[in-house]
Each structure stands twice: as C-alpha cells, then as structure tokens.
LUMDONU-73138 format. One record per residue (C-alpha): y negated, x, z; residue number from 1; residue in three letters. Coordinates in nm, 2 decimals, padded with zeros to 4 digits. Each point is the difference from the previous one (the first is absolute). Layout:
N
+--------+--------+--------+------+------+
!     yy !     xx !     zz ! resi ! resn !
+--------+--------+--------+------+------+
!      Y !      X !      Z !  NUM !  ALA !
...
+--------+--------+--------+------+------+
//
This chain:
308
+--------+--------+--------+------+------+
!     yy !     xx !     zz ! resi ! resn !
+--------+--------+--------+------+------+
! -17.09 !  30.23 ! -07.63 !    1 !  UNK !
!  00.30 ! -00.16 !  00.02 !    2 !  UNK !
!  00.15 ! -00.10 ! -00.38 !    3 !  UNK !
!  00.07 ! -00.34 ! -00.06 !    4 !  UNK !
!  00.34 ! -00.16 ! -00.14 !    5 !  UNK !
! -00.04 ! -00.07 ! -00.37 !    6 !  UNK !
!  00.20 ! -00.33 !  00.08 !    7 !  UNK !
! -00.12 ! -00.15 ! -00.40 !    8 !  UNK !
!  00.17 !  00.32 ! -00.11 !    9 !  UNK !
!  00.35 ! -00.09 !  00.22 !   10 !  UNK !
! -00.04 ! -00.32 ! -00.10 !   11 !  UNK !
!  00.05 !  00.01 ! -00.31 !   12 !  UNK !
!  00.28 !  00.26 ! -00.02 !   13 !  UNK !
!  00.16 ! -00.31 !  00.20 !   14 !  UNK !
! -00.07 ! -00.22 ! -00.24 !   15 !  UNK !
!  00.15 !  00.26 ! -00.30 !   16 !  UNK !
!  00.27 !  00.05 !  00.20 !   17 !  UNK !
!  00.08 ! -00.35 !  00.06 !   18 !  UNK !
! -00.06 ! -00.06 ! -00.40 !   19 !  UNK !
!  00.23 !  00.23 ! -00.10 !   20 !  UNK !
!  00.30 ! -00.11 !  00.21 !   21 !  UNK !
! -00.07 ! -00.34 ! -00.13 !   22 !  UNK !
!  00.02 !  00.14 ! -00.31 !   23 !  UNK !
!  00.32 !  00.21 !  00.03 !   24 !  UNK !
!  00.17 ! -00.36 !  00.16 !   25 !  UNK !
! -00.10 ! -00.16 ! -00.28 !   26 !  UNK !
!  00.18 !  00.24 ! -00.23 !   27 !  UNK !
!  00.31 ! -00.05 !  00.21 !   28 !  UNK !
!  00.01 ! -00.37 ! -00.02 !   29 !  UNK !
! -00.06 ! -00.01 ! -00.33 !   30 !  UNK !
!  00.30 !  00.28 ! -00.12 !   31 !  UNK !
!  00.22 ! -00.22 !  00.25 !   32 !  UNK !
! -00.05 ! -00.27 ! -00.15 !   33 !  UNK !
!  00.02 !  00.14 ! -00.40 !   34 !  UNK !
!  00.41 !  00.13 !  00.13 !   35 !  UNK !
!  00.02 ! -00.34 !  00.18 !   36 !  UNK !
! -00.06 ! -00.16 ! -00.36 !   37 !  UNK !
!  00.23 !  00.22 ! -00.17 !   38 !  UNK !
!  00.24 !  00.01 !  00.21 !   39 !  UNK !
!  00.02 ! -00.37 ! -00.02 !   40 !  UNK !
! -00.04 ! -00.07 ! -00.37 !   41 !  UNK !
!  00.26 ! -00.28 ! -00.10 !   42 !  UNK !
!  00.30 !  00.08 ! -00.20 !   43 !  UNK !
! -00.11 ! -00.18 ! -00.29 !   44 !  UNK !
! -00.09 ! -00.01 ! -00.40 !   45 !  UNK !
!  00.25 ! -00.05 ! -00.29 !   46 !  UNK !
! -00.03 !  00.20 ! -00.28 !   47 !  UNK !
!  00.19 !  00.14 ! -00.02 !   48 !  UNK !
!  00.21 !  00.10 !  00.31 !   49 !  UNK !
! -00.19 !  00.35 ! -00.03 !   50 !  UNK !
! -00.21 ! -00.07 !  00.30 !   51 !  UNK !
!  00.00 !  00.30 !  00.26 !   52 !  UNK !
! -00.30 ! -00.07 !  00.22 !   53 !  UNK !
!  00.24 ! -00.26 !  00.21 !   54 !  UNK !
! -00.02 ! -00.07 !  00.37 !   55 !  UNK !
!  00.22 ! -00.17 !  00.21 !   56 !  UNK !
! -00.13 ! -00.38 ! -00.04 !   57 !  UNK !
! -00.02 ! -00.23 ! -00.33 !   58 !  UNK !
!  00.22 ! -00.01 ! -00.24 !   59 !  UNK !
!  00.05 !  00.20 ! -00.33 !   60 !  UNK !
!  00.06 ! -00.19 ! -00.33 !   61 !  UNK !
!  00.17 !  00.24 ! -00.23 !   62 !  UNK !
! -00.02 ! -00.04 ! -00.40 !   63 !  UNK !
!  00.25 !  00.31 ! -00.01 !   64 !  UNK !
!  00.33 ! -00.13 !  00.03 !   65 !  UNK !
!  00.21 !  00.22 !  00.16 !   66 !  UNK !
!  00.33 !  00.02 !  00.07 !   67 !  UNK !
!  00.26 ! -00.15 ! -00.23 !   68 !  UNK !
! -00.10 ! -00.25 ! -00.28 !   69 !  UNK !
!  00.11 ! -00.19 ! -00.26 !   70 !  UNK !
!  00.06 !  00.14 ! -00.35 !   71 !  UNK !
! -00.15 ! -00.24 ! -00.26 !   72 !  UNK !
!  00.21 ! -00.12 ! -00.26 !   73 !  UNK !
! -00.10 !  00.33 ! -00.25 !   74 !  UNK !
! -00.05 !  00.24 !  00.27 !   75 !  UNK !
! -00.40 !  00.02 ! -00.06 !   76 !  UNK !
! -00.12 ! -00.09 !  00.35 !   77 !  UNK !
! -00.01 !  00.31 !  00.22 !   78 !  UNK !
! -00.07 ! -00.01 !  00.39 !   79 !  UNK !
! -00.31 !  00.16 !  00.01 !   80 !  UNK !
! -00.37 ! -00.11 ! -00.07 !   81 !  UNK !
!  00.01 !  00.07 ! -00.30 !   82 !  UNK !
!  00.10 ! -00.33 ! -00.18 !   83 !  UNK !
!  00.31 !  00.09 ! -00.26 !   84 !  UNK !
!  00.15 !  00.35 ! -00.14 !   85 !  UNK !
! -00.14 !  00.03 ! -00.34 !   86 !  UNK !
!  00.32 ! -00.02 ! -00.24 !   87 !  UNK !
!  00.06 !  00.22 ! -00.28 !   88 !  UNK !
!  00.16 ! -00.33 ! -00.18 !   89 !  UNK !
! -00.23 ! -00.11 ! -00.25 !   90 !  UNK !
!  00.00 ! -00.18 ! -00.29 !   91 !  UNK !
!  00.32 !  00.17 ! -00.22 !   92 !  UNK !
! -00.13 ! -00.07 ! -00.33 !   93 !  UNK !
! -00.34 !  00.25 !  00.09 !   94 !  UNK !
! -00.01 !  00.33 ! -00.15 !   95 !  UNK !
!  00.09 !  00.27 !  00.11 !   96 !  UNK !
! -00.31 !  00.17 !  00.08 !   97 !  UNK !
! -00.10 ! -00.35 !  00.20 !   98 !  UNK !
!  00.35 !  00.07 !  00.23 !   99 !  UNK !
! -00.10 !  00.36 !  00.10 !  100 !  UNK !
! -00.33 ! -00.15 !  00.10 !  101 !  UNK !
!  00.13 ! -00.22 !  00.23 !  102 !  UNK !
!  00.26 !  00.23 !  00.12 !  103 !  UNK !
! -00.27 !  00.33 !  00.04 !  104 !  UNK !
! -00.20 ! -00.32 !  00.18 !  105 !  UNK !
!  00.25 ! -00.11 !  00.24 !  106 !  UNK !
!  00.13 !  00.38 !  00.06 !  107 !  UNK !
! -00.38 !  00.08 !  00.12 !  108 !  UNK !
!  00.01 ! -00.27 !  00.20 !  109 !  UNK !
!  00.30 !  00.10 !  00.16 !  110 !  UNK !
! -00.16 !  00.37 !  00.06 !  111 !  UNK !
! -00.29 ! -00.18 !  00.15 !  112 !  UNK !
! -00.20 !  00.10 ! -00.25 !  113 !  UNK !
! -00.19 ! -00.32 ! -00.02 !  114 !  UNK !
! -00.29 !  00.08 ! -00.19 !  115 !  UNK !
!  00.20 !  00.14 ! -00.26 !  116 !  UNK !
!  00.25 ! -00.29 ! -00.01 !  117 !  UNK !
! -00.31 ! -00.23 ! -00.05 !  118 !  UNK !
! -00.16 !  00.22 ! -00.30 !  119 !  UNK !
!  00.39 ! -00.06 ! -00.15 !  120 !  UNK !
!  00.04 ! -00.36 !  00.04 !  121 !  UNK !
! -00.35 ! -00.05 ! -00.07 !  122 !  UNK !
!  00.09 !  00.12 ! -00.36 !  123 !  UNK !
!  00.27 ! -00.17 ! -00.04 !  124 !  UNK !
! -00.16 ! -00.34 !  00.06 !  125 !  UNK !
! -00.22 !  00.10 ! -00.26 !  126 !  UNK !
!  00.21 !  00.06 ! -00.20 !  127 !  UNK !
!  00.25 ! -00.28 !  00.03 !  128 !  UNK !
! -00.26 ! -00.26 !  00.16 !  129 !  UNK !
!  00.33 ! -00.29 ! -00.04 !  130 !  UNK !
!  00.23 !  00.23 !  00.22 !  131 !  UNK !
!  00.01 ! -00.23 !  00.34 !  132 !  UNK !
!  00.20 !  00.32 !  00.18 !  133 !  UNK !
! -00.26 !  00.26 ! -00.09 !  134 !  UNK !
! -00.31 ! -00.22 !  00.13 !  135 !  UNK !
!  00.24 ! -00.07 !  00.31 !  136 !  UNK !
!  00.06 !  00.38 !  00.07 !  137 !  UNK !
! -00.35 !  00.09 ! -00.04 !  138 !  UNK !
! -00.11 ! -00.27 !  00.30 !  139 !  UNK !
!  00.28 !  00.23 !  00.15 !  140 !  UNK !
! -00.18 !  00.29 ! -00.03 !  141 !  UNK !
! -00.32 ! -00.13 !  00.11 !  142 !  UNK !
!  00.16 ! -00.18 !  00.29 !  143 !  UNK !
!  00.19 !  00.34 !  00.12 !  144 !  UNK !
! -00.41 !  00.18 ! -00.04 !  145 !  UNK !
! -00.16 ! -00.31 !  00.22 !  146 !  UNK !
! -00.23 ! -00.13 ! -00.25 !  147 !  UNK !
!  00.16 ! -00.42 !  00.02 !  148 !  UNK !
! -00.28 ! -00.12 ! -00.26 !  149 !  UNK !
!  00.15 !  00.18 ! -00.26 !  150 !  UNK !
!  00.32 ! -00.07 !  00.11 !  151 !  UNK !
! -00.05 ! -00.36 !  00.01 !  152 !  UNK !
! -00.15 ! -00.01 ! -00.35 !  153 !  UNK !
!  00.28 !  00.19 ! -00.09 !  154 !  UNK !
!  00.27 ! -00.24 !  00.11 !  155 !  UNK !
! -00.17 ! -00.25 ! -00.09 !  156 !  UNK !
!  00.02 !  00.09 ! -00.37 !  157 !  UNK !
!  00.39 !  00.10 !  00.06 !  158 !  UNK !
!  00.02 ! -00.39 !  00.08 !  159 !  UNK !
! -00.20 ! -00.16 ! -00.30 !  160 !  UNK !
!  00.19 !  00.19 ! -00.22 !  161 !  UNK !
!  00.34 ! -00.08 !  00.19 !  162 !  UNK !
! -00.03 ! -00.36 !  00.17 !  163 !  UNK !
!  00.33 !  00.12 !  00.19 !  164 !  UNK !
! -00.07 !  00.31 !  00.10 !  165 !  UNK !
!  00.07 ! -00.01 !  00.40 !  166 !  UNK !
! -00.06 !  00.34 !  00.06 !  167 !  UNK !
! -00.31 ! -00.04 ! -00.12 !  168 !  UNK !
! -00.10 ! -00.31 !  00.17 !  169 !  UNK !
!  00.11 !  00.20 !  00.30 !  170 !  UNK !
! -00.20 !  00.31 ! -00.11 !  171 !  UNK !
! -00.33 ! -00.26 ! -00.01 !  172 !  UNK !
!  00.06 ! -00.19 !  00.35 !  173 !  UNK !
!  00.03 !  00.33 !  00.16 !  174 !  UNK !
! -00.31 !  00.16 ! -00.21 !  175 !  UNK !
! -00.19 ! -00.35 !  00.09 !  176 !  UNK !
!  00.14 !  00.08 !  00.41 !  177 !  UNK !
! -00.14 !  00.29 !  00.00 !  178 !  UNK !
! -00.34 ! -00.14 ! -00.12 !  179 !  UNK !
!  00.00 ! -00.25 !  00.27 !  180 !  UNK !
!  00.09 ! -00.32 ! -00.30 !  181 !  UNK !
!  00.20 ! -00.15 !  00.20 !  182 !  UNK !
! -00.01 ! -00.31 ! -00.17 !  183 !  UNK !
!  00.07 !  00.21 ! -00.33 !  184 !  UNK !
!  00.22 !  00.20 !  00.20 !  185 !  UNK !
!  00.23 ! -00.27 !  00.09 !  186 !  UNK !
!  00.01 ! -00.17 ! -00.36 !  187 !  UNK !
!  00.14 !  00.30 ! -00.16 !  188 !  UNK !
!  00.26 !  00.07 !  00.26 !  189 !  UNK !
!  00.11 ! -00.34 ! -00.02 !  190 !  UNK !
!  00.02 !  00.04 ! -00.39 !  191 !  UNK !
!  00.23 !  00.27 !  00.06 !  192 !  UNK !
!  00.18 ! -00.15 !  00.25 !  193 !  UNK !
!  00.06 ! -00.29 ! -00.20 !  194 !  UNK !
!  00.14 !  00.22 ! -00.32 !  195 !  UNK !
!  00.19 !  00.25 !  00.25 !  196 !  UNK !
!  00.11 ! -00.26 !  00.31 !  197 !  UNK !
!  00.26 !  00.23 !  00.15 !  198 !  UNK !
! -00.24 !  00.28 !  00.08 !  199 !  UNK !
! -00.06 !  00.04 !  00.33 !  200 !  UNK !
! -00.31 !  00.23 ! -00.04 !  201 !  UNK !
! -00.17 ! -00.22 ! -00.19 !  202 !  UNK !
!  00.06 ! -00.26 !  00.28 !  203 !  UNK !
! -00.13 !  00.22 !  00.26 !  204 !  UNK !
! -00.33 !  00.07 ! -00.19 !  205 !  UNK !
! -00.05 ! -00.37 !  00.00 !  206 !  UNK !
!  00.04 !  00.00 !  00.38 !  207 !  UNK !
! -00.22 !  00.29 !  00.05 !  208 !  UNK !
! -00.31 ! -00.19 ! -00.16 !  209 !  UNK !
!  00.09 ! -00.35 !  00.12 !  210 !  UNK !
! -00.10 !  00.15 !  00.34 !  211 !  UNK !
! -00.27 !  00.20 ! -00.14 !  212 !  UNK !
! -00.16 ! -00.34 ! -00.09 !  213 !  UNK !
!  00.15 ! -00.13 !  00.39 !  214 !  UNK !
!  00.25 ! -00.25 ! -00.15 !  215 !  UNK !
!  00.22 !  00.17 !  00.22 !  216 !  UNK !
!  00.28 ! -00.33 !  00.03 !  217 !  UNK !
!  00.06 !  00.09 ! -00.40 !  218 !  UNK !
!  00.01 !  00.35 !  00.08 !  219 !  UNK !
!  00.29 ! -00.06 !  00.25 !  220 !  UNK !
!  00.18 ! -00.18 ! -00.23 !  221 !  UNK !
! -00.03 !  00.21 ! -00.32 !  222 !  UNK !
!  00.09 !  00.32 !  00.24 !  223 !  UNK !
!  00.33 ! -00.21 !  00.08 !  224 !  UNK !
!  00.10 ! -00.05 ! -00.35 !  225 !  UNK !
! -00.05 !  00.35 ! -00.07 !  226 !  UNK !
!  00.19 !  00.09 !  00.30 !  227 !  UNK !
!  00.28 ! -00.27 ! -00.17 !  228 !  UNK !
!  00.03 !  00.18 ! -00.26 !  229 !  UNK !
!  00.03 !  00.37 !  00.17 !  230 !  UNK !
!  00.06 ! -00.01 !  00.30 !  231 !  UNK !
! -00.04 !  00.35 !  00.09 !  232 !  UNK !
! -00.39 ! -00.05 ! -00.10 !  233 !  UNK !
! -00.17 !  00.19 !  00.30 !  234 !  UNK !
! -00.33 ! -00.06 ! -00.17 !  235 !  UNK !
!  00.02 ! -00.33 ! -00.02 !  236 !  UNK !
!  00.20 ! -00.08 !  00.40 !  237 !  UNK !
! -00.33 !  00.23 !  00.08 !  238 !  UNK !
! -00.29 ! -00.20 ! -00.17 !  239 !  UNK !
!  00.18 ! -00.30 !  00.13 !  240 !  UNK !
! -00.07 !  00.07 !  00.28 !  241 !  UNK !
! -00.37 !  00.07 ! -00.05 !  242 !  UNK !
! -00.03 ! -00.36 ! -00.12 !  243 !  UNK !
!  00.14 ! -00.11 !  00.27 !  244 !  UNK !
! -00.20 !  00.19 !  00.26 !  245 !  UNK !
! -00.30 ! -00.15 ! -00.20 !  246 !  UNK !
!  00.11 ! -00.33 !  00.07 !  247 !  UNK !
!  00.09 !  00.08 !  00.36 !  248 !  UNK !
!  00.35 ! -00.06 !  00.03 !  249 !  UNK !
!  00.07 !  00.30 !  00.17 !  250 !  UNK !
!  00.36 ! -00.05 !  00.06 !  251 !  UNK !
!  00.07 ! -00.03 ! -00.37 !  252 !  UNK !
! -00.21 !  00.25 ! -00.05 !  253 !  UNK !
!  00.22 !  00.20 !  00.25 !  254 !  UNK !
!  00.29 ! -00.07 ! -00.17 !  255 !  UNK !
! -00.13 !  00.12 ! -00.34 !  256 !  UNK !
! -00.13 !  00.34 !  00.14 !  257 !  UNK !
!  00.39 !  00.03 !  00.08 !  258 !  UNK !
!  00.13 ! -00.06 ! -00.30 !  259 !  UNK !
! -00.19 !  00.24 ! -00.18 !  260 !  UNK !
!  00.10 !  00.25 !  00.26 !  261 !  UNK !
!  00.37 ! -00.09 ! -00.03 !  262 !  UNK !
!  00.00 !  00.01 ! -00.37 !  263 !  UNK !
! -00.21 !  00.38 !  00.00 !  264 !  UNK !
!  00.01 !  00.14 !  00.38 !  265 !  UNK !
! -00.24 !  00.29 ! -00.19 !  266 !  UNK !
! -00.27 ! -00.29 ! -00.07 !  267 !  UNK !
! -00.30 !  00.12 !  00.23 !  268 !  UNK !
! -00.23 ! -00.30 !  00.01 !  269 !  UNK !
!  00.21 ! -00.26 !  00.09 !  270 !  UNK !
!  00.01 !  00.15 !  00.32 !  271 !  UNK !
! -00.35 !  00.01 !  00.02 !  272 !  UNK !
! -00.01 ! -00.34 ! -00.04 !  273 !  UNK !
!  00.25 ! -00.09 !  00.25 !  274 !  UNK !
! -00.14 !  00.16 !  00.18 !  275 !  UNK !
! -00.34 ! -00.17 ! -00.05 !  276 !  UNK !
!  00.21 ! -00.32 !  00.09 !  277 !  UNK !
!  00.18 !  00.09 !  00.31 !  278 !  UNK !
! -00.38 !  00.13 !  00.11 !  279 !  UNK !
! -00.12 ! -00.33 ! -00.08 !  280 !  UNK !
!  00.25 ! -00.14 !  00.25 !  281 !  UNK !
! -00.05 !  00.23 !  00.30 !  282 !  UNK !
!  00.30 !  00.18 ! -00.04 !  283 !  UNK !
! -00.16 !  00.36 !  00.00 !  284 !  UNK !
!  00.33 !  00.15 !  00.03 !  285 !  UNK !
!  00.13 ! -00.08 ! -00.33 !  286 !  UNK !
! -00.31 !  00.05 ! -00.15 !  287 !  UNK !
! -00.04 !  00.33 !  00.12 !  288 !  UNK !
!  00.38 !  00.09 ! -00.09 !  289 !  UNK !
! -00.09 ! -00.17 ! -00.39 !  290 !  UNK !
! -00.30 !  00.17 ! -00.02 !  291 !  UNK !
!  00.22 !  00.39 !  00.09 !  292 !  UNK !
!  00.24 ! -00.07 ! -00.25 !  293 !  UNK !
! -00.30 ! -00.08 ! -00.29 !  294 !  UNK !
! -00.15 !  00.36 !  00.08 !  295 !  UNK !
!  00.33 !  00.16 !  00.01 !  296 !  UNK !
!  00.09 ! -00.13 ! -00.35 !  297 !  UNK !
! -00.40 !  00.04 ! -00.14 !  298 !  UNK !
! -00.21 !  00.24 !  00.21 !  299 !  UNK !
! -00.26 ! -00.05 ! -00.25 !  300 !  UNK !
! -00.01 ! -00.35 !  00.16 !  301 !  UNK !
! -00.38 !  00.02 !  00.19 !  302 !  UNK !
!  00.14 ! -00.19 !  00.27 !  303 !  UNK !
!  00.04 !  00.07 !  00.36 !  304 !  UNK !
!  00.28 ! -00.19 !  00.23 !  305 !  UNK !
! -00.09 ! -00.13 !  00.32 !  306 !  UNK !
!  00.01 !  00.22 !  00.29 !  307 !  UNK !
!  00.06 ! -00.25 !  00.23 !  308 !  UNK !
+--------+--------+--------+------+------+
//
C-alpha cells in the first residue's frame, strides 16, 4: 500500500513557519522604530542645561548659565545651578562659636559635603533663628543636594527676616523654577532684580522662565538687557535665541546662535541650534557642518549630523 502524504501535518509546519517570520519582522520593525525615536528626540528641556539625551532637532533651554556672567554687586551669585555661594559673612556682632558654624558650614559645602553642610547650618538657624545669612546659606545647601522645597522655605525665611535680601529673593525664584512656580518663580527674581538691577544673572533667570511660561517677546527683551549690561553674556545671546526660534523668527534667531558662538567659540549648543535653524531652511550643508563642530566640542552630545 502506497502511504499517503500527511498534507494536515505540512500544513501546518507552513503555517508555523509563516507565524514565526511574522513574528521575527515584527520584532524588527518595532527595534527600528524604538532607535528611530531616539535618535530623533528633540534637543529640549531647561533645567538646568544638564540635559544629555539631545538629538539633533528642538531646542535646549538651559538654566545653567555658562560661559561668562555677571558678578553681582557682593559677589554672591555664582554661575552654576546652584543659586548663590554661601558667604562666611554673617552677622559680626554673633559669637564666636555662631562664626565657626557658619564657616565649618560653608567649608562643607565647598568639599561637597552637602549633607554635612546642611546638619551645620541647620544648627545655626536654630540657634540664631534672626540671622537672615544663615537661613540664606542653608537654602544653599539644600539647593546644592536637589531638595528645592526646603530650599524655598529656606529663602523664603532669609527674606522675611531681611525684606532686602536679593540673594535670597534670587535663591527663592530659582528654588520656585525648579518646582515648576513659575508665577512664584518670576516674582522673586524680579524682587531681586529690582534690589540688585545691574545683575545680569538675575536678568537672565527672568528670561529663562518668561519663556517657560511662553511669553517669549518679554523673554527677548529681558535677554537684551542682560546682554546690555555684559555683553560677553553667551548664556544669555544663546537663550535669546531660543526665544526667538519659539517665536519663529529664524533669522534673529540665526543671529543670536552667532553671538553666543562669537562671544565663547567653546559653547557646544549654540551650534546645535544653528544648526537646527539652517535645517529648518534647507540648507543641509550648514547644518551638517554646525552639527560637526557641536560633537567635536561635546561628544557626550546624543546627536548625530546629517549624512547627506
């Protein structure tokens, strides 16, 4: 007897067969299209200017300002996130043992030994719970460790007890920045801009949360009165041009990119962002040759120039 072809049998092998390459497609799609996404994730977010994960489109915001910056008018505001230097002035007519606090405080700090620095201040405010500077220095400390509530409640008590304490207003609009107050945020910086005028820094913070809330136009023109009064503020020329780009007035926003990268040629994002613009324009070229030059100068930069 002749046997006959099990043809259910090779059927469904076909059918498995089939299945499973579907499967295995599938699979490929879908991991082409995950590095597709990353690969293409906008060069955005503020905070900070510590954003890593940046691709070749969008724009970056940066709360960090780089590059040079003005010195306030007692040398408090740093250039970093981290809102003012903790002084070790305080009040002269405090005891001795209340000095050493503050300066053990403030040299802890300095160490990065945050934790330690907050246990120090901590006891000084209890302590001396009328000393604006100590309340001040310990939003400081909690600022420099990343925990803004505390910071903020911090400042804010610096500024109850001392109505014209700039840093601290400044200390409290950044805390509130951080914490997404924006309307908060923007009060206190314009306290502190109001008691500290010539303070570019200040002016800057202003501009940075102006376009968080979209009010870009203001933006622009509190980034050109900081740039008025330093001019060599690559920070600010940068963020400018962010505003700008916002608003799409990409010529301006051209020229701000530039300005930046004249004032600090070392300045990685601007190019990024020129190049952003010169994409936007169909000039691949110049993108591509802007994009380069921001790896060179930051390979941490996830961002890949144009091949064609």
């Amino acid at each position: 007897m002749t046997p006959t072809p099990n043809t259910s049998n090779n059927n469904n092998n076909n059918k498995t067969s089939r299945r499973t390459l579907f499967i295995f497609l599938g699979l490929v799609v879908f991991i082409f299209l995950v590095l597709f996404i990353i690969n293409n994730k906008e060069y955005s977010g503020e905070n900070t200017g510590n954003t890593n994960t940046t691709a070749i489109n969008g724009n970056h915001i940066s709360t960090n300002p780089g590059g040079s910056s003005a010195t306030s008018s007692n040398n408090s505001l740093n250039s970093n996130n981290q809102s003012t230097t903790a002084s070790k002035q305080i009040q002269s007519d405090m005891p001795a043992e209340g000095q050493a606090l503050n300066t053990q405080g403030v040299e802890q700090l300095q160490a990065g030994q945050t934790d330690a620095a907050i246990t120090s201040f901590t006891q000084l405010t209890a302590k001396y719970t009328t000393e604006p500077a100590a309340f001040n220095n310990l939003g400081i400390a909690y600022q420099a460790k990343g925990d803004n509530e505390q910071a903020a409640a911090a400042f804010e008590k610096a500024t109850q007890l001392k109505p014209n304490f700039a840093d601290a207003w400044f200390g409290l609009g950044m805390a509130n920045s951080e914490l997404q107050k924006l309307p908060q945020a923007l009060e206190a910086l314009q306290k502190a801009q109001t008691l500290d005028p010539n303070n570019a820094k200040i002016l800057l913070h202003i501009g940075i949360v102006q376009h968080k809330q979209k009010q870009f136009n203001q933006a622009i023109d509190t980034y050109k009165k900081a740039l008025a009064l330093d001019p060599n503020y690559a920070m600010a020329a940068f963020n400018m041009g962010n505003s700008y780009l916002a608003t799409n007035q990409i010529m301006q926003a051209i020229k701000a990119y530039e300005q930046a990268i004249a004032i600090n040629p070392q300045y990685a994002k601007p190019y990024v962002n020129l190049g952003n613009c010169y994409q936007q324009m169909g000039d691949s070229a110049k993108a591509q040759q802007n994009f380069k030059k921001a790896l060179q100068l930051d390979p941490t930069l996830k961002a890949k120039p144009l091949d064609k």
